[in-house]
Structure formats: structure tokens, C-alpha cells
N, C-alpha and C positions, 0 to 999 in steps of 0.2 A: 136525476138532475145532471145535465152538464155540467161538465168542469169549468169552472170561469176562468183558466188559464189556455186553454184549448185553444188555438190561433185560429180567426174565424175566418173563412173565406173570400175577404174584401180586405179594400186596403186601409180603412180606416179603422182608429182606434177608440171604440167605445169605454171611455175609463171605468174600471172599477170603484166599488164605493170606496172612498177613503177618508181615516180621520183626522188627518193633519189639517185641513182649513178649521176645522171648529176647537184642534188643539193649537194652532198658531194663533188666531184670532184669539182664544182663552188666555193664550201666555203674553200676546201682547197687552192687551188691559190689564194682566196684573203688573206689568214690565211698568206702565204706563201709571197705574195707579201708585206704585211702589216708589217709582220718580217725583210723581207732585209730591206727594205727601213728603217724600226726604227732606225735598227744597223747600219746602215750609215747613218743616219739623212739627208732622201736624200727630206723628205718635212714633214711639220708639223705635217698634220692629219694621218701621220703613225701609230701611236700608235690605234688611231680609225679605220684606216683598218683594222689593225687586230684583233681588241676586235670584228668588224663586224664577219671577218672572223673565228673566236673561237665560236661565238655564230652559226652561222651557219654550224659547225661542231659538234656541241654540240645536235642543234636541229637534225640533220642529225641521230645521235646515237638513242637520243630517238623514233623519228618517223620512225626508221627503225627498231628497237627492234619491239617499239609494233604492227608492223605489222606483222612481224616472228610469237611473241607471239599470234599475233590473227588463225595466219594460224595454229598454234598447238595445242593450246588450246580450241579455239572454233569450228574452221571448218573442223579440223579431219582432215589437210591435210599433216600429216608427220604420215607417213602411215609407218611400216615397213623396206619398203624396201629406203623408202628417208631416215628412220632413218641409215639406212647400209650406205647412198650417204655422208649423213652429217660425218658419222663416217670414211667416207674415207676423205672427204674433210678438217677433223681437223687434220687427221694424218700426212697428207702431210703439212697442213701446218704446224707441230709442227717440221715434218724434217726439214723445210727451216728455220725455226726458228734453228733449229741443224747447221746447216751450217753458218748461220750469227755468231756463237758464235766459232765454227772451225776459221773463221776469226782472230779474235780479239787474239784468242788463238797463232794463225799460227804465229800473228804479233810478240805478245809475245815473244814466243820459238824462232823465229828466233832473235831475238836480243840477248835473256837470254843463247842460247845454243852456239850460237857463238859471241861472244863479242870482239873478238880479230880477226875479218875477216880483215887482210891485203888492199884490196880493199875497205872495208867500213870507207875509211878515216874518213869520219863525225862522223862517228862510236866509231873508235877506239881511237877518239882523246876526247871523252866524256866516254866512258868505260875504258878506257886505259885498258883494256883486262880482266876486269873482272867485275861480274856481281852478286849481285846488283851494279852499278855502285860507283867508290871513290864520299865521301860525300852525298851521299842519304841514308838518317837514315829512313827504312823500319818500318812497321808496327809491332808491338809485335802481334803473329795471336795466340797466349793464351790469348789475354787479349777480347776487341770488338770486333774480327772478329769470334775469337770462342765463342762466346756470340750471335753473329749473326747466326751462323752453330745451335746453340739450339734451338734459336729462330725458324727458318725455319724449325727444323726436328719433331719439336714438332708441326708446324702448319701442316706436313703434316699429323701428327697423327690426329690431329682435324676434319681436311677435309675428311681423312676417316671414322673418327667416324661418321662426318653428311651423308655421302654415305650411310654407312650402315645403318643406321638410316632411311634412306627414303626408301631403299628396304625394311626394316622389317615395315613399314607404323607408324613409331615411328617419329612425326613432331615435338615432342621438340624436341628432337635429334638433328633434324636438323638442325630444328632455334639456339639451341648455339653453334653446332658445328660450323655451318657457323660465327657466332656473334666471337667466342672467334680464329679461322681462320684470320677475319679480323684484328684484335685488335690486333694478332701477326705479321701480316704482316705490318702493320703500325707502331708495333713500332720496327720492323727491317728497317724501312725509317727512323725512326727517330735517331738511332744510327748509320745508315750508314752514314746520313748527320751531324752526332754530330764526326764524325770519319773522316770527309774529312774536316772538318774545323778547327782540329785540326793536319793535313798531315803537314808532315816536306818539303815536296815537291809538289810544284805546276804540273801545267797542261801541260803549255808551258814551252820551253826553254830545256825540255831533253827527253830521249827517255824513263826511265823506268815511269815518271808522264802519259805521253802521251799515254803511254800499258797498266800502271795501273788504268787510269778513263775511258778511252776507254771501257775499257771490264768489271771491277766491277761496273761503271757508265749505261750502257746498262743493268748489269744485275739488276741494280737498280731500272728503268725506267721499266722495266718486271716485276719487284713487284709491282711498283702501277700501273700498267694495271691491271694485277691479283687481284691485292686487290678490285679496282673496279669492275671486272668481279664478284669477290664474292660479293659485296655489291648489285649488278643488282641480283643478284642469291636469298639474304638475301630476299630483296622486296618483289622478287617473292615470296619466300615462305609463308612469310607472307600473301600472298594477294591470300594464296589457290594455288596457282600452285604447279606443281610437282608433280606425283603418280609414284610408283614403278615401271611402265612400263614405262612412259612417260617420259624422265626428263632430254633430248639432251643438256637445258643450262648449268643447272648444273653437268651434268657429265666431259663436254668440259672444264666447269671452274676449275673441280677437276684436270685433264689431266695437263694443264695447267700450274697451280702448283704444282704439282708434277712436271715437267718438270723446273719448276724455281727453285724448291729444289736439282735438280740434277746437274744444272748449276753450281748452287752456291759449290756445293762440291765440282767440280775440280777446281773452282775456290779456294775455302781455301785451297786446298792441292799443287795443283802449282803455284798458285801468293802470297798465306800467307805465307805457310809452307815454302814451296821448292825456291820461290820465297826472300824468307828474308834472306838467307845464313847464313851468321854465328853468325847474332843477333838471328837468333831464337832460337839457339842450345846453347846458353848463354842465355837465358831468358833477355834479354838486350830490 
């Protein structure tokens, strides 16, 4: 029998069999089941399902990484043209990522543009037809939230400086561009969560709390993916990976974030700016 490691003579990669989708999909249901049950306290060792469940999604990440990593690094086998397959398969997914965030947005606009919809009884009896809605004291989007638009416009200047920095085979570059990347992206979690603990309005109970964690909460939860994407990226490079030709993780992680920085704009222009009425135009 052939060796199933043996580099075949085409450019394409036939994967081998692996078990990490039916141990990821296993670790998620128990992740999943271990969470309902907590939050209904439907039996004791809830809590320990799911910490099972988190560790076995956890391990899932790493043994599926380093196996990616082994297939590219070692065995030559993202060849060209699988690099073209990968580069189709993050685009697509960074649209569908585009569309989860049309959501959030759709939800928005439709309560913020029409606030006085006649048939939206529940509606209009909490807007009484205008929008921000009576007694919800918005966010000042001059003060933390454009503190956070810095934040983020400056990590993508970082994240480009390590890009280019690895084309031109220049690996400090890299290494603090990715370092001083991270460090921003982290502490835009940290002001966004020193920002929502200080919100004059909660989650539940009306409609503009519910549009505004909804969709600034999702795009928050997309910074610490990203941030850890870059920190997987960080490792690497330390540990020698990465050449100017080769380098699908981190370009994907660059993409990424770039894509979270753009998020975050129309978010500060329609949910800070446009979204705070007439406290923002009084600096209130």
C-alpha cells in the first residue's frame, strides 16, 4: 500500500481521513448541552458538562490547526493552486460573515427609521414615535466609542505594517506588528466592556438596548476571535513559520481584521453618530 504522506503528482490536495469534525461537532453538543442545562439548573453536574465540552472544543482547535500547519509547512501540500481554493473559500466566508451583520443592521434601521409605524403597537407605545427612543440616554460617540474607532484604525495600520513586513522577508516587522495588533485589539475589549458597564440602558426590556448589544455585542465577540486569530498567527511566527510566498494564516487573519475594522465604522457612524440624535449634536 502507498504511503498516504507521499506528495502526489498534481497540484491538488486530496485530504486525508480525519477526526476532528465528528470530535468537534461531539464537543460542541456537549458545550451546548452543558450550557442549557446550567442556565436552567436542570441538574448539578451542568456546569462540568460543559467545562467537558469547552475543553474538547478547545482541543478540537489545536489538533486541527496543527494539522493544516503540518500539511503546509512540512508536506508541501498547499500547492498554488489550493492556495487560489483557500483564498476562495475565506472570501465567501467573510461575505456570509457580511450578511450576519446586514442582519443586525436591517434590525436596527427598521425600528430607528420607522419608530412611529401605526401597526407596530409594541412599538410605538415604547418610541412613542421617536427615535432614540423617550428616556434612553445614548452614548456620547466623541468620547469611548471614538476612542475605540482609533483604536481599531490604528490596529489596521499595524496589521499592514506586519504584511508588508513579511513580503519584504523583514521578521521583526512582523513579530511587532502582529504583538502591538494584538495589544490594540485587546484593549478595544477592554473599553468596550468598561463602556457597556457603564450603559444607561440595559439589554432586555426595550427595543433600542436589544439593537444596540445585539449588533456592537456580535461585533465585539469578532474582535476576540480576531485577536486570537492573531495571537495563533504571533506563535507561528515565532516558531519560524511564514515566508513571503507561503503565509494563507496569516493573510486570512489580516483579511479578517480588516473586515472587523470596517464593521466597526458603519457601526460608529449609524449606531454612535446617527444613532444618538440629538445628544450627539449637543455634545451631551
Amino acid at each position: 500500500m502507498a504511503d498516504a504522506h507521499v506528495k502526489p503528482h498534481h497540484d491538488y490536495h486530496l485530504v486525508d481521513p480525519s477526526p476532528w469534525p465528528a470530535v468537534g461537532a461531539t464537543s460542541v453538543f456537549i458545550l451546548a448541552v452543558g450550557a442549557i442545562a446550567w442556565m436552567h439548573h436542570m441538574f448539578a453536574a451542568a456546569p462540568l458538562v460543559f467545562g467537558i465540552g469547552v475543553i474538547g472544543v478547545l482541543y478540537t482547535f489545536i489538533a486541527w490547526w496543527r494539522d493544516v500547519i503540518r500539511e503546509a509547512e512540512h508536506e508541501g501540500y498547499h500547492t498554488r493552486v489550493v492556495q487560489i481554493s483557500h483564498r476562495y473559500g475565506m472570501i465567501l466566508f467573510i461575505a456570509s460573515e457580511v450578511m450576519f451583520f446586514v442582519a443586525w443592521f436591517w434590525a436596527y434601521f427598521n425600528t430607528a427609521l420607522f419608530p412611529g409605524e401605526a401597526h407596530e403597537v409594541g412599538r410605538l407605545a415604547f418610541t412613542h414615535g421617536v427615535w432614540p427612543p423617550q428616556g434612553i440616554e445614548t452614548f456620547n460617540p466623541w468620547h469611548l466609542p471614538l476612542l475605540n474607532t482609533l483604536i481599531l484604525l490604528t490596529s489596521g495600520t499595524t496589521v499592514t505594517w506586519a504584511h508588508h513586513a513579511l513580503l519584504e522577508g523583514d521578521r521583526e516587522g512582523l513579530k511587532w506588528g502582529l504583538a502591538l495588533t494584538i495589544l490594540l485589539g485587546v484593549t478595544f475589549t477592554g473599553v468596550q466592556a468598561y463602556e457597556y458597564s457603564h450603559a444607561a440602558f440595559g439589554f432586555a426590556g426595550n427595543i433600542y438596548g436589544a439593537t444596540f448589544f445585539m449588533a456592537t455585542g456580535f461585533h465585539g465577540a469578532h474582535v476576540i476571535i480576531g485577536s486570537i486569530f492573531l495571537i495563533v498567527c504571533l506563535l507561528r511566527a515565532l516558531s519560524g513559520h511564514f515566508n513571503p510566498k507561503q503565509h494563507l494564516g496569516f493573510e486570512f487573519a489580516a483579511w479578517y481584521w480588516h473586515f472587523v475594522d470596517v464593521v466597526w465604522l458603519f457601526l460608529f457612524a449609524c449606531i454612535y453618530v446617527w444613532g444618538s440624535g440629538a445628544s450627539a449634536a449637543h455634545g451631551h
